[in-house]
C-alpha positions in Angstrom: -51.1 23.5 85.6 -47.9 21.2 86.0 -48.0 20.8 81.9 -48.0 24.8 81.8 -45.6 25.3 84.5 -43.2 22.9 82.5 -43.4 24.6 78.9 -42.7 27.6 80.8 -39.6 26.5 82.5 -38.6 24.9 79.2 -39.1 27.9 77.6 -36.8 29.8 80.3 -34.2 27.2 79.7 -34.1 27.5 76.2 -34.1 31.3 76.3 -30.9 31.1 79.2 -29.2 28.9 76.4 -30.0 30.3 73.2 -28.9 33.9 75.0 -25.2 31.8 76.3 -24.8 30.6 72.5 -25.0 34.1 71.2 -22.7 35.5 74.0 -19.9 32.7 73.3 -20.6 33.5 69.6 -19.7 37.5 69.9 -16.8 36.5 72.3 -15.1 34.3 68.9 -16.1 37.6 66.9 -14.2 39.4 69.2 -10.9 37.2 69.5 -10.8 37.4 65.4 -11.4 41.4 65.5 -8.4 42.0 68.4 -6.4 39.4 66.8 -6.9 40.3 62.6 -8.3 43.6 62.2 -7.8 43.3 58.1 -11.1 40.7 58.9 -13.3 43.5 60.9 -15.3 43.9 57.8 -16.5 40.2 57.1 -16.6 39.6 60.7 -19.7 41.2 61.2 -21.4 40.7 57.9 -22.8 37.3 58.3 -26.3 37.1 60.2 -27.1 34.2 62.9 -29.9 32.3 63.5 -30.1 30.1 65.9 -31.9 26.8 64.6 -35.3 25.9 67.6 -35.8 22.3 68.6 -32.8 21.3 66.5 -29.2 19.6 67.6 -25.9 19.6 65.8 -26.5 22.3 63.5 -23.3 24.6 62.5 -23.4 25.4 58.8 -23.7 28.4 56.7 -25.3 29.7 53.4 -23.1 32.6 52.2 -25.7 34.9 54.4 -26.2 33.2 57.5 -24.5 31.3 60.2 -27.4 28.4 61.4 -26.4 26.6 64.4 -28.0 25.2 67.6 -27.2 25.9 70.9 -26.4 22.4 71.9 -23.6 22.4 69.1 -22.1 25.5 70.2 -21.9 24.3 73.5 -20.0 21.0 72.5 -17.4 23.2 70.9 -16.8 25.7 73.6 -16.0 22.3 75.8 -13.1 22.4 73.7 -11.8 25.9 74.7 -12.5 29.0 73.1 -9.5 28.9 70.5 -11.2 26.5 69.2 -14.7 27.6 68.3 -13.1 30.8 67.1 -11.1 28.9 64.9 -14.7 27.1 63.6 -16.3 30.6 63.7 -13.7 31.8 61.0 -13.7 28.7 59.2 -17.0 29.0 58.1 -16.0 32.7 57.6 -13.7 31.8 55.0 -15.8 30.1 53.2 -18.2 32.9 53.1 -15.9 35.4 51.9 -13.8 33.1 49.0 -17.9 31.9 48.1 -17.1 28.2 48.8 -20.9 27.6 48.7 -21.5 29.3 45.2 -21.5 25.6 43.3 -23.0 24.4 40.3 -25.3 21.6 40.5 -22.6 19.5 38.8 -19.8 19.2 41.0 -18.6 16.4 43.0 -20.0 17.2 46.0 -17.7 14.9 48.1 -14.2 16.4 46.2 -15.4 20.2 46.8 -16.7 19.4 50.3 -12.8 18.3 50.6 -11.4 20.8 48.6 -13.0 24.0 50.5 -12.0 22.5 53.9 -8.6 21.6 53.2 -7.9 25.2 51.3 -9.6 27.4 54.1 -7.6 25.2 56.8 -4.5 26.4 55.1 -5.5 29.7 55.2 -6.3 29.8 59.0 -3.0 27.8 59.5 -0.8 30.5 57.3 -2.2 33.5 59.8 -0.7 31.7 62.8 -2.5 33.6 65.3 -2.8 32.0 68.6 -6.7 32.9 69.2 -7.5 29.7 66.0 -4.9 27.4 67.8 -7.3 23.8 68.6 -6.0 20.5 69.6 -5.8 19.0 66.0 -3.6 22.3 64.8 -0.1 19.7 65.1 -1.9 17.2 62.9 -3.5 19.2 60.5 -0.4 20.8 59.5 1.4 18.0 59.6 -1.1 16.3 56.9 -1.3 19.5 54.8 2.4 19.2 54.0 1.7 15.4 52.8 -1.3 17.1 51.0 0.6 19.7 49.2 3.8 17.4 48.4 1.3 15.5 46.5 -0.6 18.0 44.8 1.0 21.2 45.0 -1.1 24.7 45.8 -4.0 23.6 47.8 -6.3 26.6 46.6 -9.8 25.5 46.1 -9.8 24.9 42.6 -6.4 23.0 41.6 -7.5 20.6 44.6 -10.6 20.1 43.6 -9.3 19.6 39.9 -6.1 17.4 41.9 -9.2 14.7 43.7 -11.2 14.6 40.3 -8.0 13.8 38.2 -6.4 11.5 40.8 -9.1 10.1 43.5 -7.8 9.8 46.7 -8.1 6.5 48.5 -11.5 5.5 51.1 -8.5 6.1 54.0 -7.5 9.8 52.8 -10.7 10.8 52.5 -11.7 9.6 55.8 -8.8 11.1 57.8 -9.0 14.6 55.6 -13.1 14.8 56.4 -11.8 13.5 60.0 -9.1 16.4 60.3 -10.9 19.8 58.2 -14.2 19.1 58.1 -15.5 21.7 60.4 -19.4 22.8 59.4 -21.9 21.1 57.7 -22.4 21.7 53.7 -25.5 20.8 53.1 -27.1 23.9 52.1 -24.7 24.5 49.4 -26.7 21.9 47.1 -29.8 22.6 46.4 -30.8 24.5 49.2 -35.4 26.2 48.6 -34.5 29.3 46.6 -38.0 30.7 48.2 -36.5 30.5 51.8 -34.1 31.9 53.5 -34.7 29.8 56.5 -34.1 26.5 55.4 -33.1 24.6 59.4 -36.4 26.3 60.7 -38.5 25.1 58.0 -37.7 21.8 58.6 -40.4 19.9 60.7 -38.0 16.5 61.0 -37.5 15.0 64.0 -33.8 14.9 65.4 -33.5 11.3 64.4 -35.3 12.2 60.9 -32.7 14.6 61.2 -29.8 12.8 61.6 -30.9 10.0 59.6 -31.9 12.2 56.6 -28.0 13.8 56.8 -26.6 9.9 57.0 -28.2 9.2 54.2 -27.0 12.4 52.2 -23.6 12.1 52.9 -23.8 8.4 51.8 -25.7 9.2 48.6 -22.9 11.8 48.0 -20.3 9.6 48.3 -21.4 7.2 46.0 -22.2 9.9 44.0 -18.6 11.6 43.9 -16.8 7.8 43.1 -20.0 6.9 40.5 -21.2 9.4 38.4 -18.8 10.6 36.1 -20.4 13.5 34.7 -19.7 15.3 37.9 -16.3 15.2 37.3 -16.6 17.6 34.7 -16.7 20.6 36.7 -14.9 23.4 36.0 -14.6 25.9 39.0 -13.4 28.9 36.4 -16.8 29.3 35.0 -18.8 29.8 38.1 -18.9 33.7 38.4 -19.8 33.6 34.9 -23.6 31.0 35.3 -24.4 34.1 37.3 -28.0 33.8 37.7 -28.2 31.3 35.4 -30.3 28.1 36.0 -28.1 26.2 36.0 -26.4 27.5 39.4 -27.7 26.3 42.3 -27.2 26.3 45.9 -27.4 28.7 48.6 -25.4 31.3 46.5 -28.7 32.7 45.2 -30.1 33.5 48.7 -27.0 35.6 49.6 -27.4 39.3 50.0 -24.0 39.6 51.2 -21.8 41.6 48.6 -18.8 38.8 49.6 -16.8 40.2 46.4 -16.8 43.4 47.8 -16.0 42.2 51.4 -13.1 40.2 50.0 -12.2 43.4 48.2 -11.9 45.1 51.6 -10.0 42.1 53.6 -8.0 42.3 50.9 -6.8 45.9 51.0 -6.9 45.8 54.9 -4.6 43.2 55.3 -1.8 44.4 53.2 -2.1 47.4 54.5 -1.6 45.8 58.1 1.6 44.3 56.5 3.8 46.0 59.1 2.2 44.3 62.4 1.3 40.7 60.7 5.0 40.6 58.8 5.8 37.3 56.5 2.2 36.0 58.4 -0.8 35.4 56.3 1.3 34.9 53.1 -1.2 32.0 51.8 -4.2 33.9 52.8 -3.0 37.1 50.6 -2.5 35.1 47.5 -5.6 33.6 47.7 -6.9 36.5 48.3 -5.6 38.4 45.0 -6.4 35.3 42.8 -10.1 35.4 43.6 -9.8 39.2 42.9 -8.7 38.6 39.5 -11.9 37.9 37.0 -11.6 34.5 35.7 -13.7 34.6 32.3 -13.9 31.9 29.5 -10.9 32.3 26.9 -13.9 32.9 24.2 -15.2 35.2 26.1 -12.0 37.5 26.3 -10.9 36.7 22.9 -13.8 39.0 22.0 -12.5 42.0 23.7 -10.3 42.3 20.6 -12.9 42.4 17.9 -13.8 46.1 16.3 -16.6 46.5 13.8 -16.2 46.4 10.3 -18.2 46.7 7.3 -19.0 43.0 6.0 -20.2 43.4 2.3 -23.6 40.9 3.3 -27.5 41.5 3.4 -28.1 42.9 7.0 -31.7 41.2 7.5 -31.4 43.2 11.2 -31.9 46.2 10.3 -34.2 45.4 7.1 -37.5 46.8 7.6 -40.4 44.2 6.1 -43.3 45.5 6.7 -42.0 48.7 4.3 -41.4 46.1 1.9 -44.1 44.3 1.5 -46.0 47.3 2.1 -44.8 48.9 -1.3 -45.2 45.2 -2.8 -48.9 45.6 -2.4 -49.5 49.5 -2.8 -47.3 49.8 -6.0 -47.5 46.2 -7.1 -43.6 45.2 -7.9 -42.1 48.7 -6.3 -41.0 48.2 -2.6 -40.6 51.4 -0.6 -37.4 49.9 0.7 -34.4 47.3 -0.5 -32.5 45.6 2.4 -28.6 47.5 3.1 -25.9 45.3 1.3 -23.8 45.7 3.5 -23.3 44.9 7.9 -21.4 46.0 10.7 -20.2 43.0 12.2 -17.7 42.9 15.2 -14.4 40.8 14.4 -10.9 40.7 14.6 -9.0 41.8 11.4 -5.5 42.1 13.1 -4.2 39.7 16.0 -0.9 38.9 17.1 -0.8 35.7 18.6 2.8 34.9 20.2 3.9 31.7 21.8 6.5 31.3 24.5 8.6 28.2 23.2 11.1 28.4 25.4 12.4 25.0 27.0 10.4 25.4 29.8 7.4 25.4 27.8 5.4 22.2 27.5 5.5 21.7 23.3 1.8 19.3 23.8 0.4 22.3 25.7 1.4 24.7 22.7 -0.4 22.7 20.6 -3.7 22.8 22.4 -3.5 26.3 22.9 -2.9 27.1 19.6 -5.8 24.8 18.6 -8.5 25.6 21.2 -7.8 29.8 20.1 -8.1 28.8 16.7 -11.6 26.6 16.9 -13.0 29.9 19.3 -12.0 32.2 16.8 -13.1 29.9 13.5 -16.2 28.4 15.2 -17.6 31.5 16.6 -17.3 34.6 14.2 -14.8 36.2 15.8 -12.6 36.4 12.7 -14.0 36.9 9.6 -13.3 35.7 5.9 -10.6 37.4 5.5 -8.1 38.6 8.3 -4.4 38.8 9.2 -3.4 36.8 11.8 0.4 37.1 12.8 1.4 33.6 14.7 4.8 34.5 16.1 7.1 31.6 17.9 9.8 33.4 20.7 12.2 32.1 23.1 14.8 34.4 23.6 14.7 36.1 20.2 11.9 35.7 17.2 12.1 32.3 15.7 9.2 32.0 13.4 6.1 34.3 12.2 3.6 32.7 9.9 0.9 35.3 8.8 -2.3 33.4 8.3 -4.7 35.6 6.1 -7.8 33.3 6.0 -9.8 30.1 6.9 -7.4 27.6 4.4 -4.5 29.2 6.1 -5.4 28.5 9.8 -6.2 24.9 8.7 -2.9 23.9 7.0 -1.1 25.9 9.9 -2.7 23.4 12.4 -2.0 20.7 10.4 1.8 21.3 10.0 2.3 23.1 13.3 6.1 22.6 14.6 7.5 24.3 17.8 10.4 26.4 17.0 13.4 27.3 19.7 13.6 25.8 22.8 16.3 28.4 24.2 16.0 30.7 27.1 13.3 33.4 27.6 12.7 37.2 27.0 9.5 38.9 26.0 10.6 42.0 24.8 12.0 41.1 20.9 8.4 40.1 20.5 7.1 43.7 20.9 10.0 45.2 19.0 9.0 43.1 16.5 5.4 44.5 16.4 6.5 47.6 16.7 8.5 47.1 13.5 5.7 45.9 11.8 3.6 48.4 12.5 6.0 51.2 11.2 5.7 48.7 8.0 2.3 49.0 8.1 1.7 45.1 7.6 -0.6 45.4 11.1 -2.7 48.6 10.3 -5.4 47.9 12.9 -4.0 46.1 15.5 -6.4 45.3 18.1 -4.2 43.4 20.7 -1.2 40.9 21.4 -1.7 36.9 23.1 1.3 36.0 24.5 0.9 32.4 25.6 4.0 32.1 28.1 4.8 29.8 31.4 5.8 33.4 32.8 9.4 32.5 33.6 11.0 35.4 31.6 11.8 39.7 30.9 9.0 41.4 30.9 9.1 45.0 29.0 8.5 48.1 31.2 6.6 50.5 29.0 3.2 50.0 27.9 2.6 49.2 24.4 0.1 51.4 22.3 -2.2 48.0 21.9 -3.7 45.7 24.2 -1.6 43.0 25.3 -2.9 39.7 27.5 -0.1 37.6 29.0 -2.1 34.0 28.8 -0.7 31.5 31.8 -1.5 27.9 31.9 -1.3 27.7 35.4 -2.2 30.4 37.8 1.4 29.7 40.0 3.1 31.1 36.9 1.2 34.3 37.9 4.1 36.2 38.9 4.6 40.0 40.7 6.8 40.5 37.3 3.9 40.8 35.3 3.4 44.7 34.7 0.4 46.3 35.8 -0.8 47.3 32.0 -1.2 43.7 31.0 -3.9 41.6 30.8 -3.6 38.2 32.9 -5.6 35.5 31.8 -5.2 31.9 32.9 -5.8 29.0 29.8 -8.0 26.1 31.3 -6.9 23.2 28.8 
């Protein structure tokens, strides 16, 4: 009777708190809503669960928040401000996909990485309802942060710790000062469950121990195992469900692209009552907007099918072959087509920004790394004209590259031409010109590699054109709203 009467009164007590957690929960949902209305959209789209005979859970996996009511309560100690500012931490993460990783990243550096960025986010909105304690010192250590390393969006930072580790004592104080939530189920989290705290039948101290133990193996991980450093952030919306992805990003059924999309719109539409506020946030927003696909990838948006004069075995029918092979001895009913419709690029202007703020290595490896896509991978053919045209202010050189021997003795006696100020537009009168000359008959586009400090032309050419940026700062507003903007990953 007593053993009854206690499960039932535990019972109670874990109702009364699991009911409290929920409340302080919708009052942080709340605060966020009053304070930001551009976030009313994301604020409500990510589920809670609250984790049973568990302590010191608070994480999410891009579709729910898990957390226990014991941690909830901790936080609340601290004031309200301050588990609101936790609430849309782990928010932000949701909604820029922090926890869509490949199974190669340095778990420790991204861990980092996604705090530090979202932290300068929440810190950018200055609203009073995410003020905590640490606010002074985390803004005073994100302006040592960003003298060091410049724009502290997810993926230069991440790029910034792989290149250039920080020491044992950064890392401690940055994990001491942003980390807010727990990552864990953004690696490798049971792609059959969507409940992967309840499933769990650890102990606490398992628990706790297990979590030690990860974060240990982690780190030693991130300093040890070099293959993790290769990592490239661009190419994650492009594994789509590809094996190779893994992590919670797989369970989500939120449609965070689209949620971004909204928060987006929202809050530049709320421009008027938030003024100069949020200016970080925005940016970040409109980069993750912006499709970031792999340069071979978008090199083939400028290929049109031709006529190759080559046996298309697609399209050959065998069995009518060999059919008329054995009904009328040497006679097949059908010969294979001599010629294919492949898809490549015949015409291509290529046009290099060689200004003098233009890095003359960097020049060289984009000039390289487009040629080996285009060579290595069909997109040009045998034979094909290929204007490479070097620009500062005015034209300085255009070699016309007609085939394979061509491209190699280009690369071989490649020299950087100009040096002198910037201006884009001789390079489309130039096209133009040549196109009343006839010399490009079929052009399919224009690949202006440029640092993006320069006079942009105002009317839309009658062929494609992709400004190419090696660095996404160099982004400008100045680029018009016709052009492609692609960013080259060296």
């Amino acid at each position: 009777m007593s053993k009854r009467f206690n499960n039932e009164h535990k019972d109670r007590e874990l109702n009364k708190d699991a009911i409290l957690a929920e409340k302080i929960i919708a009052a942080a949902q709340d605060k966020i809503v009053a304070s930001m209305r551009f976030m009313d959209s994301a604020v409500f789209a990510l589920k809670k669960e609250i984790a049973l005979d568990k302590k010191g859970v608070f994480m999410v996996d891009g579709t729910t928040l898990y957390y226990s009511s014991d941690e909830i309560f901790a936080r609340m100690k601290r004031g309200l401000s301050s588990f609101t500012h936790d609430y849309m931490h782990v928010l932000l993460h949701c909604i820029f996909k922090h926890y869509y990783v490949s199974e190669k990243v340095n778990r420790l550096y991204w861990d980092l990485a996604s705090d530090i960025a979202v932290e300068e986010m929440i810190e950018s909105l200055g609203a009073p309802c995410l003020n905590t304690p640490e606010s002074s010192e985390r803004r005073d250590e994100l302006k040592r942060i960003k003298a060091k390393r410049g724009r502290l969006s997810v993926d230069r930072l991440y790029k910034s710790f792989v290149n250039d580790p920080p020491i044992e004592a950064e890392v401690g104080l940055m994990r001491e000062l942003f980390t807010v939530d727990d990552h864990l189920l953004w690696y490798g989290a049971d792609k059959s469950s969507n409940k992967p705290v309840e499933t769990s039948e650890a102990s606490d101290d398992e628990l706790e121990n297990s979590s030690l133990q990860d974060q240990e193996e982690n780190q030693q991980r991130s300093f040890d195992d070099d293959t993790d450093t290769k990592f490239n952030i661009t190419s994650i919306e492009e594994l789509g469900n590809n094996e190779e992805c893994d992590g919670a990003a797989l369970l989500s059924d939120q449609d965070w692209d689209k949620i971004r999309e909204t928060v987006k719109t929202a809050l530049e539409m709320d421009d008027a009552s938030f003024g100069d506020v949020g200016g970080t946030m925005k940016r970040e927003l409109r980069y993750a907007e912006e499709k970031r696909i792999d340069y071979s990838t978008f090199l083939r948006k400028f290929a049109a099918n031709h006529e190759t004069l080559k046996v298309d075995d697609d399209s050959f029918d065998y069995i009518m072959y060999t059919y008329g092979l054995n009904r009328y001895r040497d006679m097949p009913l059908i010969e294979p087509l001599e010629y294919k419709d492949e898809k490549n690029i015949r015409d291509l202007v290529i046009a290099i920004d060689t200004s003098g703020s233009t890095d003359g290595e960097l020049v060289k490896k984009f000039v390289d790394k487009s040629f080996e896509i285009l060579c290595n991978n069909d997109v040009i053919g045998a034979k094909f004209n290929i204007h490479v045209v070097q620009c500062d202010a005015e034209i300085q050189d255009d070699t016309v590259l007609k085939n394979r021997d061509d491209v190699d003795g280009f690369l071989r006696n490649l020299e950087i031409k100009g040096l002198g100020g910037t201006d884009f537009r001789p390079v489309f009168h130039y096209i133009n010109e040549l196109i009343r000359k006839k010399e490009l008959r079929n052009l399919r586009g224009l690949l202006y590699f440029t640092d993006g400090k320069g006079t942009y032309p105002k009317r839309k050419p009658v062929y494609d054109t992709a400004f190419i940026f090696v660095d996404d700062d160099a982004c400008g507003d100045d680029v018009p709203a016709w052009a492609m903007k692609v960013y080259f990953d060296e």
